[in-house]
N, CA and C of each residue as an Amber inpcrd file, in Angstrom:
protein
   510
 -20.0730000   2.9110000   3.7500000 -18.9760000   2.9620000   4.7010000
 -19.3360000   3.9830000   5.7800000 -19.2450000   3.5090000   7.0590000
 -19.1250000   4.3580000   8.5630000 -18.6300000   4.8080000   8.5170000
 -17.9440000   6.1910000   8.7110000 -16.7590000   6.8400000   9.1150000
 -17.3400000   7.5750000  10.1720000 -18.2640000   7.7650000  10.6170000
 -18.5470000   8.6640000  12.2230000 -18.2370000   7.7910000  13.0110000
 -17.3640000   8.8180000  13.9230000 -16.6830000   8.3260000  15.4880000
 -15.9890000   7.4600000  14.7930000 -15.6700000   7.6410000  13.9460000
 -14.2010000   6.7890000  13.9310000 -12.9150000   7.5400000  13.3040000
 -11.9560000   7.2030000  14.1600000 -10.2370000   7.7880000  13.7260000
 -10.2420000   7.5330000  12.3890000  -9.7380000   8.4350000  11.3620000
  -9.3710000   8.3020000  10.4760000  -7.8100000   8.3400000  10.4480000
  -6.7780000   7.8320000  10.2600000  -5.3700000   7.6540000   9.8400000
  -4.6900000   8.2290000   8.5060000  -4.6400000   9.5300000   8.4820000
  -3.9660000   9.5220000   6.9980000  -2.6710000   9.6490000   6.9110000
  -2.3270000   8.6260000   5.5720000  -0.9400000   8.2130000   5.5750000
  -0.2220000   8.7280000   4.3370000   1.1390000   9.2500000   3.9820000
   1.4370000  10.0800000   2.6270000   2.4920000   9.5320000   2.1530000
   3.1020000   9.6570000   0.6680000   3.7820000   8.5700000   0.3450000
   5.3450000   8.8740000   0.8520000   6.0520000   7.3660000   1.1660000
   6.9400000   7.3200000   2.2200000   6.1650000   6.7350000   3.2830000
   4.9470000   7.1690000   3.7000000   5.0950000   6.1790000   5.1620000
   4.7870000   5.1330000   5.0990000   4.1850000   4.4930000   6.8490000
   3.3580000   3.4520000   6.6930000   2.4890000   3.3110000   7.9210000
   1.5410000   2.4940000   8.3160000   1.4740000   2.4730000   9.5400000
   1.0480000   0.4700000   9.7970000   1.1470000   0.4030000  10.8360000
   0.9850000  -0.9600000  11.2550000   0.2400000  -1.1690000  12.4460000
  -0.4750000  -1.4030000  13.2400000  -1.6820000  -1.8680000  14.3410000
  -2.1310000  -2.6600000  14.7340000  -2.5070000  -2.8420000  16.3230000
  -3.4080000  -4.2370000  16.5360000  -4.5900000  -3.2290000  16.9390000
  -4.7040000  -2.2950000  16.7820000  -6.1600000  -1.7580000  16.8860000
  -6.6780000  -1.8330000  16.0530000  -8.2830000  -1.9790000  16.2250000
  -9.2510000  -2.4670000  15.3860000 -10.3820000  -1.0830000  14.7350000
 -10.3030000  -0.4930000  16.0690000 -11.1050000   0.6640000  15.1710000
 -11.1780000   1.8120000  14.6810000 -10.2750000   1.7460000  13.9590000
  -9.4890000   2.5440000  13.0620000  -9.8820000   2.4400000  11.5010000
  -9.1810000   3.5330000  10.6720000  -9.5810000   3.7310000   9.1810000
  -8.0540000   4.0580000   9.0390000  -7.0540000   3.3810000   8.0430000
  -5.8810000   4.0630000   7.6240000  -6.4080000   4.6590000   6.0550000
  -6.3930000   5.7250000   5.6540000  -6.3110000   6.3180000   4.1630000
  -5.4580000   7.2330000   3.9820000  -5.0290000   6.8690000   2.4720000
  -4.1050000   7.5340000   1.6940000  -4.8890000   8.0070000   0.1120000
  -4.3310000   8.8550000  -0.7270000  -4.4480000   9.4900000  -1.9710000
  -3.1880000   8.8420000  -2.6460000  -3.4710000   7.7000000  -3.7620000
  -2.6410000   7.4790000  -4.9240000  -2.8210000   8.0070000  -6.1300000
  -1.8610000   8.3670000  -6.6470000  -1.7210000   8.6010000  -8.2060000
  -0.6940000   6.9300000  -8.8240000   0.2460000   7.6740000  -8.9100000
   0.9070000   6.8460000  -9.6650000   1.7340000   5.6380000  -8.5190000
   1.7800000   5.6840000  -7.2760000   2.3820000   5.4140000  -6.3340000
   1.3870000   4.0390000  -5.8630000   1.7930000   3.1890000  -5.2360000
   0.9920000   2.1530000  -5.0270000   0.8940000   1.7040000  -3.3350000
  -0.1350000   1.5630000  -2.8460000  -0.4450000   1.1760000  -1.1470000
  -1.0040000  -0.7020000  -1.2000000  -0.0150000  -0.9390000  -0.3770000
  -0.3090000  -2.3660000  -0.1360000  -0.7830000  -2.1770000   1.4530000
  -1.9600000  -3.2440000   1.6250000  -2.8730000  -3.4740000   2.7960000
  -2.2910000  -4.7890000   3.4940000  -1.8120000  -5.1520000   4.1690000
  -1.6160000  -6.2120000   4.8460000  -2.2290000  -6.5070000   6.2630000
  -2.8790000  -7.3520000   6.1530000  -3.9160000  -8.3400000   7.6020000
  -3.6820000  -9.6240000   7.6340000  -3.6380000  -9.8020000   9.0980000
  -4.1620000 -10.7620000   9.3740000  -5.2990000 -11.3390000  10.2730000
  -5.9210000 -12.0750000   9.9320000  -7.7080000 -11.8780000  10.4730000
  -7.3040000 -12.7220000  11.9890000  -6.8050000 -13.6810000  11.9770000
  -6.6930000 -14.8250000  13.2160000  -6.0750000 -13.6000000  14.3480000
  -4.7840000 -13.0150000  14.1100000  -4.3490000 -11.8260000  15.2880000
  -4.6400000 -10.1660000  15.7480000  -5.4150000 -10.1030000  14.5800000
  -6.4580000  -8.8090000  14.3170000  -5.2870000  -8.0880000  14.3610000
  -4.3180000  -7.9490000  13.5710000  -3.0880000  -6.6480000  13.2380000
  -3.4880000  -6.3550000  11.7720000  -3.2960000  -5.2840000  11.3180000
  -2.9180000  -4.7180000  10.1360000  -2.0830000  -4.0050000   9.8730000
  -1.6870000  -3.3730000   8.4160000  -0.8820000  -2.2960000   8.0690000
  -1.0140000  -1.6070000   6.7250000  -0.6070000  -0.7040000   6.5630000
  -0.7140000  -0.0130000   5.0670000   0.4590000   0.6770000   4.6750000
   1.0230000   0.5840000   3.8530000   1.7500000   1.3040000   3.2810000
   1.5100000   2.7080000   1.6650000   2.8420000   3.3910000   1.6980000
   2.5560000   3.5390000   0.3920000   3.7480000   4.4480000   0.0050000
   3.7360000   3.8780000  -1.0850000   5.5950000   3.5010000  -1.5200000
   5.2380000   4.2260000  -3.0270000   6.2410000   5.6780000  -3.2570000
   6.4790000   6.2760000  -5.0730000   6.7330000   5.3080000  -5.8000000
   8.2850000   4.8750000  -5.2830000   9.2580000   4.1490000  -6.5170000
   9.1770000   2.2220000  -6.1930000   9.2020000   1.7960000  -6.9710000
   9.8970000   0.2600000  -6.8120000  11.3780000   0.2330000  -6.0940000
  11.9680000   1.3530000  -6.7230000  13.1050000   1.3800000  -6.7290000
  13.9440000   2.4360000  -6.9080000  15.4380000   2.6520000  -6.6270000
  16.2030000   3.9560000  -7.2930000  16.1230000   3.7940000  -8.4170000
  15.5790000   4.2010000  -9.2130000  15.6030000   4.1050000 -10.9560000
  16.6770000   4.8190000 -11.9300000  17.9000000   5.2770000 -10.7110000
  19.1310000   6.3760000 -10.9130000  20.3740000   5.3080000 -11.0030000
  19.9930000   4.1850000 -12.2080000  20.9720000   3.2080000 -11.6400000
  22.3550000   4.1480000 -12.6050000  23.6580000   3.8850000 -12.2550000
  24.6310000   4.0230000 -12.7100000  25.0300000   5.5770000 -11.8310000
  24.0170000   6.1480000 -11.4930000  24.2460000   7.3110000 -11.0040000
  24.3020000   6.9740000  -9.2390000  24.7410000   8.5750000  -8.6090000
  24.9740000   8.5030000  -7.3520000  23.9080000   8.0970000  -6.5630000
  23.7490000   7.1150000  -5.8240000  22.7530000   6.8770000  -5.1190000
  22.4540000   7.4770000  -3.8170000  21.1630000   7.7380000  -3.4140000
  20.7390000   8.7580000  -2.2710000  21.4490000   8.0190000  -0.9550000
  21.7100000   8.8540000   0.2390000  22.0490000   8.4110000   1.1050000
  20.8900000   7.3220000   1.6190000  21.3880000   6.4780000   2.4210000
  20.9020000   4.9420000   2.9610000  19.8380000   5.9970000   4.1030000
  19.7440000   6.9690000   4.8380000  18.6730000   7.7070000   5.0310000
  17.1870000   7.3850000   4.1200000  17.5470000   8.2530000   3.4790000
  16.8080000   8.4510000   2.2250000  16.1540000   6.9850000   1.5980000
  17.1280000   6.1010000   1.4740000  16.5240000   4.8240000   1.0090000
  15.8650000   4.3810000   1.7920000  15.9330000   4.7080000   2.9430000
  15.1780000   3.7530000   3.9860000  14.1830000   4.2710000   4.8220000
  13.4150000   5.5300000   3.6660000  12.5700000   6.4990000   4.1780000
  11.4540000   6.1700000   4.1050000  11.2840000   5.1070000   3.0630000
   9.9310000   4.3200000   2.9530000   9.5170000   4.5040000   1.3390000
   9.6110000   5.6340000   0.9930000   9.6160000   6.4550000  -1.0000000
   9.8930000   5.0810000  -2.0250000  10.3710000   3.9130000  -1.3860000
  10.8670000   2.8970000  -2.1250000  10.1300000   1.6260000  -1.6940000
   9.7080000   0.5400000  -2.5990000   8.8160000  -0.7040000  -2.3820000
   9.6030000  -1.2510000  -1.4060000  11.0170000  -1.5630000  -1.7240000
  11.3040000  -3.2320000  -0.3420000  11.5220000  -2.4940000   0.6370000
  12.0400000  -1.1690000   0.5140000  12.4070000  -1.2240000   2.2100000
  11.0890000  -1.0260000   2.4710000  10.0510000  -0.0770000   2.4740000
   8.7320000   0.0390000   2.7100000   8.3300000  -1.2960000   3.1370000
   8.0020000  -2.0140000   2.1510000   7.6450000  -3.6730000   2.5700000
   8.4200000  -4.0490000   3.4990000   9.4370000  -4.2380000   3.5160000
  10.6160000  -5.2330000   4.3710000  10.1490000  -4.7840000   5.6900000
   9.5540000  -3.0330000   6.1260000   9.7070000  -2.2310000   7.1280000
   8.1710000  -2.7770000   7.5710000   7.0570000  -2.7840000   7.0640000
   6.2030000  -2.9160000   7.4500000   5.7670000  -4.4340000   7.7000000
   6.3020000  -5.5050000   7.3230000   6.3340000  -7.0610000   7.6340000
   7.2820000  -7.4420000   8.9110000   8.6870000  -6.0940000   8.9940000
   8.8480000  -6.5770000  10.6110000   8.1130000  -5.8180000  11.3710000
   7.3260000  -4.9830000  11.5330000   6.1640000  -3.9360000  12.4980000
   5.6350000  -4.9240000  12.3260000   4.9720000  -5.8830000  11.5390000
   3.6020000  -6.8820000  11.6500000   4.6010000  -8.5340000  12.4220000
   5.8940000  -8.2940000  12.2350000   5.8040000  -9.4200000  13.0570000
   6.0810000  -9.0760000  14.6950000   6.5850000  -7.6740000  14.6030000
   6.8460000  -7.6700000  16.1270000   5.4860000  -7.5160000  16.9470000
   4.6820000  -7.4590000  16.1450000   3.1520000  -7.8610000  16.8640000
   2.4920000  -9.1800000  17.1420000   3.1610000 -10.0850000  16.2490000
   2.8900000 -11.6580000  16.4420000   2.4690000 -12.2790000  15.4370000
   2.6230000 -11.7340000  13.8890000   2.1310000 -12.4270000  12.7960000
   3.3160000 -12.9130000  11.9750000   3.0740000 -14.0350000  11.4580000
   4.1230000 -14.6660000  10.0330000   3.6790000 -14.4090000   8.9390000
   4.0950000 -13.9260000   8.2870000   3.7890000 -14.0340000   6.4510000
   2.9930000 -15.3130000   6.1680000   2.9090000 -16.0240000   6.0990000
   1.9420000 -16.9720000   6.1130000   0.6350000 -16.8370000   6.2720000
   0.2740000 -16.1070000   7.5960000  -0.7540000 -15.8510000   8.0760000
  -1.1530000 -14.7600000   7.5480000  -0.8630000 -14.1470000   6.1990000
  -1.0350000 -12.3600000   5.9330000  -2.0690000 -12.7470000   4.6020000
  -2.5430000 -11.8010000   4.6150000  -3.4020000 -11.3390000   3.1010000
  -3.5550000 -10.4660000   2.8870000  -3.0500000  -9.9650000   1.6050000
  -2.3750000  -8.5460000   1.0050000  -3.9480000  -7.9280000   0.0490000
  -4.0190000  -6.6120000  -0.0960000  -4.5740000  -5.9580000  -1.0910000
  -3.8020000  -4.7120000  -1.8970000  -3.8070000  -4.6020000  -2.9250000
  -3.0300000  -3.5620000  -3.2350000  -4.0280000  -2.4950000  -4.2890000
  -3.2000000  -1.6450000  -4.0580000  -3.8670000  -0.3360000  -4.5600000
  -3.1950000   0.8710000  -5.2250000  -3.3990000   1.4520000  -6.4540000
  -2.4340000   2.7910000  -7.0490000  -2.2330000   2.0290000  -7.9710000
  -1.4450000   2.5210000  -8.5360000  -0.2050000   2.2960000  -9.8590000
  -1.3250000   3.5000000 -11.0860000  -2.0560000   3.7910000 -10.7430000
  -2.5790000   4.8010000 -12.1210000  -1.2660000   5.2460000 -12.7260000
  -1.7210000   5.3130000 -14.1320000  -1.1170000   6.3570000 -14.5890000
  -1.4690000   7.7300000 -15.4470000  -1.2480000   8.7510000 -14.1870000
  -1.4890000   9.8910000 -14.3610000  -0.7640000  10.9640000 -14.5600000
   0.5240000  10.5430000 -15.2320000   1.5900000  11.3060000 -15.5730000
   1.6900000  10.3900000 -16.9080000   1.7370000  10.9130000 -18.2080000
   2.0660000  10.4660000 -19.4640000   3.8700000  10.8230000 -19.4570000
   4.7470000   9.4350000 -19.8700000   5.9100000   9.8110000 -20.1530000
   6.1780000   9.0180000 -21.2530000   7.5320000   9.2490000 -21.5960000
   7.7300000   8.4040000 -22.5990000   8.7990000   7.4960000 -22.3930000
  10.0650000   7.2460000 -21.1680000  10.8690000   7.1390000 -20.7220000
  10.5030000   5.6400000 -19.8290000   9.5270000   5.6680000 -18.9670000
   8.8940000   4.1990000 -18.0230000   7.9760000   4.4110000 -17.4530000
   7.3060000   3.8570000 -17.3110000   5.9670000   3.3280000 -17.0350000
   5.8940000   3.1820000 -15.3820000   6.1750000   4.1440000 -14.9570000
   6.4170000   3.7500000 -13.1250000   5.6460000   3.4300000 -12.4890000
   4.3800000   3.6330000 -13.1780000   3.5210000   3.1420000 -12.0180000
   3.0150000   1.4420000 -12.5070000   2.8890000   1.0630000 -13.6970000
   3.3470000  -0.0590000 -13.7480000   4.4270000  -0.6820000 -12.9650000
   5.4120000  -0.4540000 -13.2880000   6.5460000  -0.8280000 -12.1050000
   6.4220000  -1.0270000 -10.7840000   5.6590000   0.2430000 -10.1710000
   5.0990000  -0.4400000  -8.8540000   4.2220000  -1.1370000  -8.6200000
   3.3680000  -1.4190000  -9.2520000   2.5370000  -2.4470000  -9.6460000
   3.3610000  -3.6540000  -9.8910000   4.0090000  -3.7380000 -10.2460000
   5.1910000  -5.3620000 -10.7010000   5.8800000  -5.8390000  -9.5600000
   6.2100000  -4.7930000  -8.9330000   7.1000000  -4.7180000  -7.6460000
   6.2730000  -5.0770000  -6.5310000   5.5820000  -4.5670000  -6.1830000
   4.5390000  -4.9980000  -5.2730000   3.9280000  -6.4490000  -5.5290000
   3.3140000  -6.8450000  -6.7890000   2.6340000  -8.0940000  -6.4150000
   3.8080000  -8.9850000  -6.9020000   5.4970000  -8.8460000  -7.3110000
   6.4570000 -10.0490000  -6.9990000   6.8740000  -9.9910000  -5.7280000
   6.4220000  -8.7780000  -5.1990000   7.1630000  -8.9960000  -3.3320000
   6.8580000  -9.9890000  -2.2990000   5.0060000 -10.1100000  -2.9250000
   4.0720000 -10.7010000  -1.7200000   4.4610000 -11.7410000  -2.6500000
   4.1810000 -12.1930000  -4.1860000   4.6200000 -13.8690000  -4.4100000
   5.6120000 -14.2260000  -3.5910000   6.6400000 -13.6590000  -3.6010000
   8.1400000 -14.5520000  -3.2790000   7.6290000 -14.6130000  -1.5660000
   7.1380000 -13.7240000  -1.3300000   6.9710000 -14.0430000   0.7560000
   5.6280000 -15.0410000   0.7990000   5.1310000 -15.7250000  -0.4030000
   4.0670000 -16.0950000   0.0610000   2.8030000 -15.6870000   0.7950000
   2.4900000 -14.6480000   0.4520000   1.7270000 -13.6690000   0.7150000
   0.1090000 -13.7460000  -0.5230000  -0.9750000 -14.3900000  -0.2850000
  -1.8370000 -14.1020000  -1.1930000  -2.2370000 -12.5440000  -1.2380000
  -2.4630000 -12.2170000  -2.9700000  -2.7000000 -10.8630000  -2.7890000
  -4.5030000 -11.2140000  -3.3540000  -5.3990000 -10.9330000  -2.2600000
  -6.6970000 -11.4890000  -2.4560000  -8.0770000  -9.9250000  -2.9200000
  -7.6070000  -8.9880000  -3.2550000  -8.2180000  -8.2320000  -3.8930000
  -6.9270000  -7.2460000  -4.3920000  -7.3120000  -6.4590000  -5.6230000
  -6.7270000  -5.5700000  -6.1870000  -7.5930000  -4.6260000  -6.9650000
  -7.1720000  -3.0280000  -6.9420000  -7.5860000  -2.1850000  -8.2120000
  -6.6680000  -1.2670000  -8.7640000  -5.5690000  -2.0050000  -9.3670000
  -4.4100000  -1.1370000 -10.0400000  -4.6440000  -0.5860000 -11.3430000
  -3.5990000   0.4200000 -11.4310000  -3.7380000   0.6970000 -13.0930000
  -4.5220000   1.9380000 -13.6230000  -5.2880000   1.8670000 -14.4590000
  -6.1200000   2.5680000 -14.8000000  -5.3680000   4.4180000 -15.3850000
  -6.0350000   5.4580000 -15.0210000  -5.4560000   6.7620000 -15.4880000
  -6.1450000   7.8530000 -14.5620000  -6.8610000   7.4040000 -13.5260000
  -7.4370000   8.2080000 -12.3480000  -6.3930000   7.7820000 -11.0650000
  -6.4750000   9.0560000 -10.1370000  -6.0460000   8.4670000  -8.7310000
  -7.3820000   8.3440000  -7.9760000  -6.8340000   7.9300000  -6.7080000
  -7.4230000   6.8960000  -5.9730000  -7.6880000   7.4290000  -4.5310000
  -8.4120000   7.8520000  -3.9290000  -8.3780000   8.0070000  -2.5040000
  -9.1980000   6.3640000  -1.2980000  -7.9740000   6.1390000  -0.5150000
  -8.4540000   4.7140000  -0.3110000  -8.7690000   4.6190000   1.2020000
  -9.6880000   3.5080000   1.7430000  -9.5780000   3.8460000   3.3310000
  -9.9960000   2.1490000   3.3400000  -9.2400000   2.2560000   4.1980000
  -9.0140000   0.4920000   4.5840000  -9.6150000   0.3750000   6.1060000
 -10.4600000  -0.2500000   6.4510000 -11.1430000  -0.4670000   7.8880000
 -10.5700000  -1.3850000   8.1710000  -9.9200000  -1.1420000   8.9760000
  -9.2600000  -2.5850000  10.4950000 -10.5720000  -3.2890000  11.0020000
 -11.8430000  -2.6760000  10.8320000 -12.8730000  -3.6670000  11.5870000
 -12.8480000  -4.9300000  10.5750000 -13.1430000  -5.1660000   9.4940000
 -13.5980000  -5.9730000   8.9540000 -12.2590000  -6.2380000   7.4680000
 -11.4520000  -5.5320000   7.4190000 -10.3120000  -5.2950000   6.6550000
 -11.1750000  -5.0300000   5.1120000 -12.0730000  -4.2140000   5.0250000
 -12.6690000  -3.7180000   3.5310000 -11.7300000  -2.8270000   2.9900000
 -11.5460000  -2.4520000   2.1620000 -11.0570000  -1.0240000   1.7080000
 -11.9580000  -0.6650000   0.7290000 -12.6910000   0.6870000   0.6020000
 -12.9980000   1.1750000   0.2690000 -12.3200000   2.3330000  -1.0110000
 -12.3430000   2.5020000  -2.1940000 -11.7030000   3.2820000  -3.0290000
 -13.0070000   4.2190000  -3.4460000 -12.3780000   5.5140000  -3.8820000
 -12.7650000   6.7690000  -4.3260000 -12.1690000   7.0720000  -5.5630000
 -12.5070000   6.9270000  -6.2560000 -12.1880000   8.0730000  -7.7680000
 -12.1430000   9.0330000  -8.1040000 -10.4440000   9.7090000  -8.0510000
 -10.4290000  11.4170000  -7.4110000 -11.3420000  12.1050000  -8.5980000
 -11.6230000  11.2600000  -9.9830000 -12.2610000  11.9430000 -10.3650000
 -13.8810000  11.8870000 -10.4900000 -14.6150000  11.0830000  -8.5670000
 -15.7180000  11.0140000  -8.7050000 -16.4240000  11.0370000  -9.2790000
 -16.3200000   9.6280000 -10.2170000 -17.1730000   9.1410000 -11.0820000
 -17.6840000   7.3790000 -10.3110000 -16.2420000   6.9240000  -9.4820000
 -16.4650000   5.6710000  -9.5950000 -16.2320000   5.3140000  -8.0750000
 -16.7130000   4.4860000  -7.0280000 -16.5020000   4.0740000  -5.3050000
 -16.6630000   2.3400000  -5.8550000 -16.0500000   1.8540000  -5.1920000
 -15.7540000   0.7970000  -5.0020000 -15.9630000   0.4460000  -3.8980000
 -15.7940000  -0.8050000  -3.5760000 -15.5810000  -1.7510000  -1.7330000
 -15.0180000  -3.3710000  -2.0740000 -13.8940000  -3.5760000  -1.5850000
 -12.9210000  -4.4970000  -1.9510000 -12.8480000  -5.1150000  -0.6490000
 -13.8120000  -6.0960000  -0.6580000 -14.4870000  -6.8360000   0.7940000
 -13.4990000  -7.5010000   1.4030000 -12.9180000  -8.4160000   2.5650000
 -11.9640000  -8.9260000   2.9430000 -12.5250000 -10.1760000   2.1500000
């Protein structure tokens, strides 16, 4: 992987970013939290996200202000937020192909499995939008440092505990 003279983008969980520029690098650091890649090759846009929770997992309890929910920390609005940025650029879900990334689990609990969860959440989001999800490296018990190239839409993964690099080709 190139990275001289080129922008690197780093993104932290809660955000996202979305682009029709091409020569660019968006990366983020997952643990337990999961980053979905969305492109499309025909309009040269992309985006990345990267989302803690699936969800408020505080069900029965007070829920955070609609701020807060819609800060990005959560899968649909995150998703929902970053599929209208990709259409107000000129793409349909149709035309998208997803990669996803995170869900380690690097917090032992005994209570849920969250990063599973975002892992579940994420690849039923892109089924139901019709969205192929055409590479993945979830799971596992390491985090992840990831960099996704807009030139050619690769992403590249790191193994925070540098043992293991990957390249998850378009």
């Amino acid at each position: 992987m190139m990275l001289e003279n080129r922008r690197v983008i780093e993104i932290f969980s809660g955000q996202l970013m979305v682009t029709a520029e091409r020569d660019l690098v968006i990366s983020t650091i997952l643990g337990s939290c999961v980053a979905v890649c969305l492109f499309d090759r025909a309009k040269g846009i992309a985006g990345m996200n990267h989302f803690v929770l699936p969800m408020d997992l505080r069900s029965g309890q007070r829920k955070e202000s609609e701020e807060a929910w819609q800060s990005g920390n959560y899968g649909l609005p995150s998703l929902e937020q970053m599929l209208a940025e990709l259409t107000k650029l000129g793409t349909i879900s149709a035309h998208l192909e997803a990669k996803i990334f995170g869900g380690a689990r690097v917090i032992e609990t005994y209570y849920t499995d969250i990063s599973q969860a975002n892992v579940d959440f994420a690849e039923s989001y892109l089924e139901k939008k019709g969205i192929p999800i055409v590479s993945r490296d979830v799971g596992g018990t390491q985090g992840r440092k990831i960099f996704f190239d807009l030139r050619d839409y690769e992403v590249y993964v790191r193994s925070l505990s540098g043992v293991r690099q990957q390249v998850f080709k378009a």
